[in-house]
Structures are given as C-alpha cells and as structure tokens.
C-alpha positions in Angstrom: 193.4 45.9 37.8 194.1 44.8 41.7 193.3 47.1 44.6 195.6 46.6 47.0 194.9 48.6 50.6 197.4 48.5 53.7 196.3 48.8 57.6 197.8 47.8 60.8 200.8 50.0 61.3 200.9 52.3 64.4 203.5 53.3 66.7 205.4 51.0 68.8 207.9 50.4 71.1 211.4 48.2 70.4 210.6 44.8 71.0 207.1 44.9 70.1 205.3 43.7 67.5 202.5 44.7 64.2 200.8 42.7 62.4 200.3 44.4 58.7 197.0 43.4 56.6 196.9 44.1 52.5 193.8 43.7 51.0 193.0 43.0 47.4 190.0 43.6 45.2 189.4 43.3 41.6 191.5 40.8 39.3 192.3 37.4 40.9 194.7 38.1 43.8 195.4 34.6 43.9 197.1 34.4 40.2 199.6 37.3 42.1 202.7 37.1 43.8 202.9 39.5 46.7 205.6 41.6 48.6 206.0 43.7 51.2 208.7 47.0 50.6 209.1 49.6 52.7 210.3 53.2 52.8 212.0 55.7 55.5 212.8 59.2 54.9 215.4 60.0 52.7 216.1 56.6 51.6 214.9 53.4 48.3 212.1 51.6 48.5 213.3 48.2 49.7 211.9 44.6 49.5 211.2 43.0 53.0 209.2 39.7 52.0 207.6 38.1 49.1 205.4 35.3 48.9 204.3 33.2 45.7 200.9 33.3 44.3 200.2 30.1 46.4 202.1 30.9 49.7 204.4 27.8 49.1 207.4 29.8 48.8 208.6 32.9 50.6 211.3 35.1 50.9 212.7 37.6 53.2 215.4 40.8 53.4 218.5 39.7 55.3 217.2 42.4 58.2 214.7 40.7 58.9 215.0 37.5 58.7 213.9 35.5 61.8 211.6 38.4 62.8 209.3 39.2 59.9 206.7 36.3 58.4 204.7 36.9 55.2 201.6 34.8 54.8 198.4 35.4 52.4 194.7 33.7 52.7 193.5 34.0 48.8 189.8 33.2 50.7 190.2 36.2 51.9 192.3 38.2 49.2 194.5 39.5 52.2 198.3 39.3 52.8 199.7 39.7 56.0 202.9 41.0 57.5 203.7 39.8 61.1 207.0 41.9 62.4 208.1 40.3 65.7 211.0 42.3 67.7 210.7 45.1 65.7 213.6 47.6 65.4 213.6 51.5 65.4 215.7 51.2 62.6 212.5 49.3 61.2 210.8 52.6 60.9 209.1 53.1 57.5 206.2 53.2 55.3 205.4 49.6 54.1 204.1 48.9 51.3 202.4 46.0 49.5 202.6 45.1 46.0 200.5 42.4 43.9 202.7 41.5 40.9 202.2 38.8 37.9 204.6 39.3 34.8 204.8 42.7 33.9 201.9 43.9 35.5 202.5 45.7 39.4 200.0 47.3 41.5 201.0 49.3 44.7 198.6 49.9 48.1 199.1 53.7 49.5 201.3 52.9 52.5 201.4 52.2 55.7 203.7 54.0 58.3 205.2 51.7 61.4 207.1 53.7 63.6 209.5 51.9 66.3 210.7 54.1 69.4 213.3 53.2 70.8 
C-alpha cells in the first residue's frame, strides 16, 4: 500500500501562485503514475495533471494548461504541483493519487482557495 499525504495549499490572491507537495511512503512510489484532481463544493472530482511513473510524460486539464506543471523526484517519493496565475475559479480541494493497474491510493486533500 502507498501513503500518499498533501501540503502546500493556503489562501491566495488571483494571480498568485502554490506550490502543492504529495508525499509517498510504503510500496515503490516510483513503479506509480501520479495525478493531481481536485474538488469544489458541489461539484466531480476532476483530473488536473498526471505524470508517468518516470516523469517523462505529462498531462494536463484544458483549464489549466499553460499555468499548472506537475513534476515528481522518486529520490524523494514526492510529487509536486506548481499552479502559476491561479484563478478563483481554481478554488478546490486537490488531491493526489498514486495509481499502477488496478491499484489507486488517495492523499486526504488539500484546500487552495483563490480570492478574487
């Protein structure tokens, strides 16, 4: 089983910028893809960025495209979320997720508020 534990969000205004950390313990966190989804009130659980078990290849929501960058140091069993320009309508809990095949592990959550 993967730990997987969230920190850096915080308030913010629009323009600004958070840099998320995820944190892994147990099983080999390199052998796992990770992504970042987030959640606001009242709405899905969406995907914002997802990066390959070796951080060759990335991938990013339309929304934030441009603004977001994923990145991951398996030396460190830590993925990282840098939101640039951020949005009020970025507001949410963000999530990471360490995933390989069928098996998925979630971190707690992280909220990132953006006032405008």
């Amino acid at each position: 089983q993967v730990q997987m534990v969230e920190s850096g969000g915080g308030l913010v205004q629009a323009g600004g910028s958070l840099r998320l950390s995820c944190a892994a313990s147990g099983r080999t966190f390199r052998s796992y893809a990770v992504g970042w989804f987030r959640q606001a009130p009242g709405k899905e659980r969406d995907s914002v960025a997802i990066i390959t078990s070796s951080g060759e290849s990335t991938s990013y929501a339309d929304s934030v495209k441009g603004r977001f960058t994923i990145s991951r140091d398996n030396a460190k069993s830590t993925a990282y979320l840098q939101m640039n320009n951020l949005k009020p309508e970025d507001t949410a809990v963000y999530y990471c997720t360490a995933f390989l095949g069928p098996a998925r592990y979630w971190g707690q959550g992280t909220q990132v508020t953006v006032s405008s």
